[in-house]
N, CA, C and O of each residue as an XYZ file, in Angstrom:
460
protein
N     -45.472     81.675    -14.910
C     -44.227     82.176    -14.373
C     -42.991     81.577    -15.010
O     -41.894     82.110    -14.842
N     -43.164     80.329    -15.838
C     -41.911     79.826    -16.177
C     -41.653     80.883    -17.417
O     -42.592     81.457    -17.969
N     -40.221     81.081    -17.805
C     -39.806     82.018    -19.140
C     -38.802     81.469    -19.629
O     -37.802     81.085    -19.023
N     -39.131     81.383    -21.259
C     -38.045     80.946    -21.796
C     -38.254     81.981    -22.805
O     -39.341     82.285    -23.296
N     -36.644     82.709    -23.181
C     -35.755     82.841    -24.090
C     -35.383     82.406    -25.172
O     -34.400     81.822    -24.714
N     -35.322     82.136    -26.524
C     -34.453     81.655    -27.474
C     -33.581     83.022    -28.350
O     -34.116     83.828    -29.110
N     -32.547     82.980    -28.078
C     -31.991     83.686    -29.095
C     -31.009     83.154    -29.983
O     -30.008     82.818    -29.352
N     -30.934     82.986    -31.003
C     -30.782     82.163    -32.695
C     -29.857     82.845    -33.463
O     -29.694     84.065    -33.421
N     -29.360     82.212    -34.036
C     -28.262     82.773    -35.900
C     -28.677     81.558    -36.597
O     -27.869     81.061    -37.383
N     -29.655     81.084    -36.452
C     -30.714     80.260    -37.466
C     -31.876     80.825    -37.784
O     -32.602     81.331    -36.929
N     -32.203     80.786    -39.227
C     -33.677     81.131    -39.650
C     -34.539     80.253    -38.831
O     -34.253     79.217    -38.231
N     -35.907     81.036    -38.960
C     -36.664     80.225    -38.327
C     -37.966     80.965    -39.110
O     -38.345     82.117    -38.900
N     -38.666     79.822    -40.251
C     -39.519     80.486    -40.866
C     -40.792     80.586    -40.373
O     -41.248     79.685    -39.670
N     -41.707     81.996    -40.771
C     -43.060     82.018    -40.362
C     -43.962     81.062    -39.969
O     -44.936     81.213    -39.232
N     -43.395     79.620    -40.756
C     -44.731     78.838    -40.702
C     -44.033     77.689    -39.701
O     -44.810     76.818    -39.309
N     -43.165     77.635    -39.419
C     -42.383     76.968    -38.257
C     -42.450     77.914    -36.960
O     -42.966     77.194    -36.105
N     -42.267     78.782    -36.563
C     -42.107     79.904    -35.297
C     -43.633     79.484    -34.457
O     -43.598     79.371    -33.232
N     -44.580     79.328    -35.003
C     -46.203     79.200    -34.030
C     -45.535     77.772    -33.717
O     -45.375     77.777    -32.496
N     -44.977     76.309    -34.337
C     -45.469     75.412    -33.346
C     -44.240     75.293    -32.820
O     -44.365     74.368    -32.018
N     -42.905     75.741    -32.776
C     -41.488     76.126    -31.855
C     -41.949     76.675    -30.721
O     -41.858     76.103    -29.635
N     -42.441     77.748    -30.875
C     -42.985     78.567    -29.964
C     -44.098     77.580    -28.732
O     -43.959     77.362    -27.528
N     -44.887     77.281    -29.459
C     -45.554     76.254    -28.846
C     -44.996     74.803    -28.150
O     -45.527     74.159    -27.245
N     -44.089     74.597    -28.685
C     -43.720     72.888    -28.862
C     -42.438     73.161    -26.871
O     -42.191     72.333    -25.995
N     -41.952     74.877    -27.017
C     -41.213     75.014    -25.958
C     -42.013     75.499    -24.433
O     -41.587     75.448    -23.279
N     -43.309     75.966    -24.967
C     -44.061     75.846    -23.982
C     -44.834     74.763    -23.518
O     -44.944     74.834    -22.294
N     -45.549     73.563    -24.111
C     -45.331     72.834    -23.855
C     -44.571     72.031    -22.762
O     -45.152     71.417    -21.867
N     -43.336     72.081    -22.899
C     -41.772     71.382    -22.534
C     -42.066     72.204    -21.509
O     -42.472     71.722    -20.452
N     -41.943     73.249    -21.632
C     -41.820     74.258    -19.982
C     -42.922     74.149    -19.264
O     -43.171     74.619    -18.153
N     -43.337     73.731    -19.717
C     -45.197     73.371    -18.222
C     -44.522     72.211    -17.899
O     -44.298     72.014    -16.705
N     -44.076     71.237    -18.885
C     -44.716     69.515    -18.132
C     -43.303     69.615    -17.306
O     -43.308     69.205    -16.145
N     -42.108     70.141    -17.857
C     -40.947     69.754    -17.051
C     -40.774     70.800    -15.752
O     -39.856     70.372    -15.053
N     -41.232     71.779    -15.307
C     -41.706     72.631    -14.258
C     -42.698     72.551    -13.702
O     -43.078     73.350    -12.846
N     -43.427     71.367    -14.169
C     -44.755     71.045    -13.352
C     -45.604     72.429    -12.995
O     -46.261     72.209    -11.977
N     -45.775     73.529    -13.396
C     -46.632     74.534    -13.676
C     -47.464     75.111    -14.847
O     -46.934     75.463    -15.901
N     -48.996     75.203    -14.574
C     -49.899     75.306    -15.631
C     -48.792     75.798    -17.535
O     -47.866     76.489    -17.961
N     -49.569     75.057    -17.854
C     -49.446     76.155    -19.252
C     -49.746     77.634    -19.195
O     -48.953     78.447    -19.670
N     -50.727     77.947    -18.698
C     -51.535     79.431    -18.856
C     -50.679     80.522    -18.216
O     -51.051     81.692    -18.303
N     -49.306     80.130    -17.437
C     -48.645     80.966    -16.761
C     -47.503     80.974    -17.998
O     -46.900     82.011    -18.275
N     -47.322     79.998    -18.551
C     -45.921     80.199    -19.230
C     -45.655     81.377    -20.527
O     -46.505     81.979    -21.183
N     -43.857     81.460    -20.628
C     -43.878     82.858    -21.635
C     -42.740     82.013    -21.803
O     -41.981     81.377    -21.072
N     -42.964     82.345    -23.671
C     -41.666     81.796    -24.555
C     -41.676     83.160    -25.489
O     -42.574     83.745    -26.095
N     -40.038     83.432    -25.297
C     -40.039     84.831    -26.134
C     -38.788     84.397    -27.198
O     -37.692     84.117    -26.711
N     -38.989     84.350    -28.651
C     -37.831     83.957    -29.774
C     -37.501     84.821    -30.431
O     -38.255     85.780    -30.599
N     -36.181     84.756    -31.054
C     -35.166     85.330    -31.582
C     -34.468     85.513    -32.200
O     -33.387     85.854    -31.720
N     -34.621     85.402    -33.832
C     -34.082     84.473    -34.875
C     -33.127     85.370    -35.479
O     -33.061     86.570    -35.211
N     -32.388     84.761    -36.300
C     -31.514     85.190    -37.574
C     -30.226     86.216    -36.838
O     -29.432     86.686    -37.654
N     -30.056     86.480    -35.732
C     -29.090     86.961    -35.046
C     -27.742     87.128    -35.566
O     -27.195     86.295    -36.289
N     -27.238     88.181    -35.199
C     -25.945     88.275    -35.846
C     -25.297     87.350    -34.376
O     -25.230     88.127    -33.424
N     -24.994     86.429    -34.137
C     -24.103     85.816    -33.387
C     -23.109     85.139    -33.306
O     -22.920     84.501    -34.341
N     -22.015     84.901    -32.171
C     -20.644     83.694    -32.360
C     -20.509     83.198    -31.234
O     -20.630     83.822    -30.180
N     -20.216     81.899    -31.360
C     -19.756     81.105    -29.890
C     -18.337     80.250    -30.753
O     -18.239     79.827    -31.905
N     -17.459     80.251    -29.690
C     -16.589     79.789    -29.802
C     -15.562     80.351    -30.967
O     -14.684     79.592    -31.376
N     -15.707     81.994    -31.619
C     -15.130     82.125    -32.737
C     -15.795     81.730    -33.827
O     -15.539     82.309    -34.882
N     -16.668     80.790    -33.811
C     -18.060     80.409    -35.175
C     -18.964     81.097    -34.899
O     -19.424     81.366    -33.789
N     -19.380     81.535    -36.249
C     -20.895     82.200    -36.574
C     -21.709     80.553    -36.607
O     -22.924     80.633    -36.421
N     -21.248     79.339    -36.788
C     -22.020     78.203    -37.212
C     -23.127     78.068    -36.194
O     -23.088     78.251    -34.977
N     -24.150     77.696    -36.997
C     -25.601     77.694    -35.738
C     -25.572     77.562    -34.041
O     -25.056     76.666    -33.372
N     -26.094     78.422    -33.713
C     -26.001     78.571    -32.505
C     -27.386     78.986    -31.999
O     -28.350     79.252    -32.717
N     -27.345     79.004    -30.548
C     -28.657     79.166    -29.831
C     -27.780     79.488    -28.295
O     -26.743     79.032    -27.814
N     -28.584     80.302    -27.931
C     -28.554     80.677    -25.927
C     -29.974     81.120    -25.531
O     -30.622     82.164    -25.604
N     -30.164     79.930    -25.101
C     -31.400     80.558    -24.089
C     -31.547     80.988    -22.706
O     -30.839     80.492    -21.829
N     -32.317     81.773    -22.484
C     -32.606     81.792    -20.975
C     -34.103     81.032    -20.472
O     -35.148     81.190    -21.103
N     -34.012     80.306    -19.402
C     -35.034     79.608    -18.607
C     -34.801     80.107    -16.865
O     -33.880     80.229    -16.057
N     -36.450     80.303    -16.946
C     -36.620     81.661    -15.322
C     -37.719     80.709    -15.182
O     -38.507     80.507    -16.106
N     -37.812     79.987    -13.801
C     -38.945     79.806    -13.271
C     -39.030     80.012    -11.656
O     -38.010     79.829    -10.991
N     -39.812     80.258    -11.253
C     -39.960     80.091     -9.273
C     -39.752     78.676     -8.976
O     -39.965     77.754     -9.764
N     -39.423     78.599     -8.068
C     -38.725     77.129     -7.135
C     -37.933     76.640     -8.469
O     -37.816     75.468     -8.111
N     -37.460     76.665     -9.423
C     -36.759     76.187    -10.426
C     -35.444     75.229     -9.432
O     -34.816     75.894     -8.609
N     -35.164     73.967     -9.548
C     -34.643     72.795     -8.891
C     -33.404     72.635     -9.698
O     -33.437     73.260    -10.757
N     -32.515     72.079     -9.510
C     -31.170     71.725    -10.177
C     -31.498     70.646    -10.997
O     -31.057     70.498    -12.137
N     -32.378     69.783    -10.348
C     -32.704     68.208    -11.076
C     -33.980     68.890    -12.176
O     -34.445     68.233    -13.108
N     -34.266     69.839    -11.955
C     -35.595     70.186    -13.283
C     -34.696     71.058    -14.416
O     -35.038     71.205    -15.590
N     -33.487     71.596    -13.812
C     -32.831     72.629    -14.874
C     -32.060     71.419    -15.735
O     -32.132     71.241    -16.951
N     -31.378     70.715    -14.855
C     -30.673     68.895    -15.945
C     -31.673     68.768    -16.586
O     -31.524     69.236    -17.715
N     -33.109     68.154    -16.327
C     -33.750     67.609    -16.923
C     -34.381     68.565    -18.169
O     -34.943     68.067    -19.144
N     -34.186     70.097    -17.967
C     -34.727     71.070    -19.048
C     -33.520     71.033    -19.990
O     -33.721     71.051    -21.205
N     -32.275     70.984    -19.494
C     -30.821     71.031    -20.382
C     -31.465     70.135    -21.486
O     -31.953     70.651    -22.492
N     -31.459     68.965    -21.313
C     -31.312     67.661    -22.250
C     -32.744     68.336    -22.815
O     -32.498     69.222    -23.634
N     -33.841     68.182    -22.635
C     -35.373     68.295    -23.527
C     -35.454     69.827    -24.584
O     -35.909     69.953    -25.721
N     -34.705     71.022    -23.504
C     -34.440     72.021    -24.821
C     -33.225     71.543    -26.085
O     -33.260     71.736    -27.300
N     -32.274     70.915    -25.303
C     -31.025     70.235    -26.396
C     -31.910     69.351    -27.634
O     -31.849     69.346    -28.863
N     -32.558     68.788    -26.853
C     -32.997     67.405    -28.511
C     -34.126     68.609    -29.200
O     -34.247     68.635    -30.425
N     -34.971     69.639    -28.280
C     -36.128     70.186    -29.028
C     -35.414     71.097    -29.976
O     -36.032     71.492    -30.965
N     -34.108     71.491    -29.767
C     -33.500     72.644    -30.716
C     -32.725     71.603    -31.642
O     -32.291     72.222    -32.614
N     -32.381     70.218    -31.704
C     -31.559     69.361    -32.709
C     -32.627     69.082    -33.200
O     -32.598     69.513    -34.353
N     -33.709     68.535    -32.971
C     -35.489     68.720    -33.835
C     -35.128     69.179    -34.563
O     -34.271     68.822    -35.371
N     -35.894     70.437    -34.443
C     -36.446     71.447    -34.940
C     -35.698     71.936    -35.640
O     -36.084     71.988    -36.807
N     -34.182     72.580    -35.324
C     -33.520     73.845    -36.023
C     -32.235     72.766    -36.163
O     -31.493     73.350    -36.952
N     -31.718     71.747    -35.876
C     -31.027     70.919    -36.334
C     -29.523     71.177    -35.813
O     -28.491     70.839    -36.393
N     -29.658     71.956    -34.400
C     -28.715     72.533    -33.853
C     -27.839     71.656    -32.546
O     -28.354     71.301    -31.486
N     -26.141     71.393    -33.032
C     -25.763     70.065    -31.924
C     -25.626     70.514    -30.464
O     -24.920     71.507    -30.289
N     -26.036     70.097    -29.678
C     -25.649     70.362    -28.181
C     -24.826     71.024    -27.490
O     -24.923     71.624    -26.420
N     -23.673     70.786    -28.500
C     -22.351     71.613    -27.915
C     -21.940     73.249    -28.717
O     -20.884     73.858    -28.890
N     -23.722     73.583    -29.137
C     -23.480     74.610    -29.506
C     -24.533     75.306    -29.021
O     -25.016     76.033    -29.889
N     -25.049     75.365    -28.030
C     -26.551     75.511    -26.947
C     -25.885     76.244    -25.920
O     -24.704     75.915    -26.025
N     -25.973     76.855    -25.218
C     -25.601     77.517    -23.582
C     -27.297     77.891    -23.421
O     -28.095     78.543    -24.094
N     -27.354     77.281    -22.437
C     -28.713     77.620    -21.418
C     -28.566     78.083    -20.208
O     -28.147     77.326    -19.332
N     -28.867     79.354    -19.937
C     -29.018     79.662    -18.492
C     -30.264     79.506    -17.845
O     -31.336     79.554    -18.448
N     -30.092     79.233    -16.068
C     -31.381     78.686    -15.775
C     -31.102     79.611    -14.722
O     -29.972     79.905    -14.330
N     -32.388     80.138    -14.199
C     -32.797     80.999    -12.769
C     -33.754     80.497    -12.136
O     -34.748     80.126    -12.760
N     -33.676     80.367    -10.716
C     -34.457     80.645     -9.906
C     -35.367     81.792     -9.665
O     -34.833     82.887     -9.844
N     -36.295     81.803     -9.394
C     -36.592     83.587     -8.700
C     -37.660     83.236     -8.003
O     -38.614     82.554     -8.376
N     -37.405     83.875     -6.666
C     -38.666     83.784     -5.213
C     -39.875     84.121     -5.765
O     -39.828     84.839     -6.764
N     -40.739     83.842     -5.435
C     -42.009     83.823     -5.423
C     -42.201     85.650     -5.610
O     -42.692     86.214     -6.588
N     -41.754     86.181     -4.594
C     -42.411     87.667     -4.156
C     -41.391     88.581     -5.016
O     -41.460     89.790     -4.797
N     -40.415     88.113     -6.010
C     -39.798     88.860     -7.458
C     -40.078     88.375     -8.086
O     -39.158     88.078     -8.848
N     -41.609     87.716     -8.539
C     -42.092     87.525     -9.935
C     -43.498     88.312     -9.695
O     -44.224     88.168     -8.712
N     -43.681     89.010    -10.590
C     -44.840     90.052    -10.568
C     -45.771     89.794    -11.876
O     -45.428     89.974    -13.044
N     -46.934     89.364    -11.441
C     -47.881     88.970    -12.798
C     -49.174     89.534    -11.811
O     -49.213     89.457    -10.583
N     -50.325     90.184    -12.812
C     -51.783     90.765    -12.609
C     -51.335     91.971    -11.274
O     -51.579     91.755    -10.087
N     -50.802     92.945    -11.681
C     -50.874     93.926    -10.394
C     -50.205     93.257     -9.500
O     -50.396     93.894     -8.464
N     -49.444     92.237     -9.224
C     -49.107     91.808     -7.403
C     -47.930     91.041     -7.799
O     -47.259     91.406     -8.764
N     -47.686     90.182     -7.237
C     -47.183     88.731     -6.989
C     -46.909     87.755     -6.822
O     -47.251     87.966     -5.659
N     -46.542     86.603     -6.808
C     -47.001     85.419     -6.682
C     -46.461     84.849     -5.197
O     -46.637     83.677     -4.864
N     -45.738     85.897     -4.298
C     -45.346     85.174     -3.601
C     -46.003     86.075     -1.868
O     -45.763     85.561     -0.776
């Protein structure tokens, strides 16, 4: 049930995208404390995008989980911030992350719901 988003105006080559992809699911199980086997990371590269009037590297993600906590969305801020200065070498103050909640009984996985 947890979902993360990346959408990018950074390359992100073929042979880098499997362990990004991986490295943010990961991050989204242990810091949501929910299985791996539920999680979805969907990426987004080479984007025509601007923040602040710069095309200069940028990233916005979205992060959706059920019971999602204020103290787990801080603690996801900072771990997606250093995993995107990693990886894609991108500074903090060029990141916007949105975080959602969503009830149990508006997340729909196998025919039903989870709530």
């Amino acid at each position: 049930m947890p979902y993360l988003k990346l959408s990018t105006n950074v390359q992100i080559g073929d042979e880098q995208a499997p362990h990004l992809i991986a490295a943010f699911s990961k991050l989204l199980a242990k810091e949501t404390a929910k299985p791996e086997r539920y999680v979805m990371v969907d990426m987004h590269a080479e984007k025509a995008m601007l923040f602040g009037g710069s095309a200069e590297p940028l990233a916005y993600v979205e992060c959706k989980s059920i019971g999602l906590s204020a103290t787990q969305a801080k603690a996801l801020s900072a771990s997606i911030s250093k995993l995107l200065n990693t990886e894609l070498s991108l500074a903090a103050d060029r990141i916007y992350i949105e975080f959602s909640s969503c009830p149990a009984e508006f997340w729909g996985w196998n025919g039903g719901t989870f709530g």
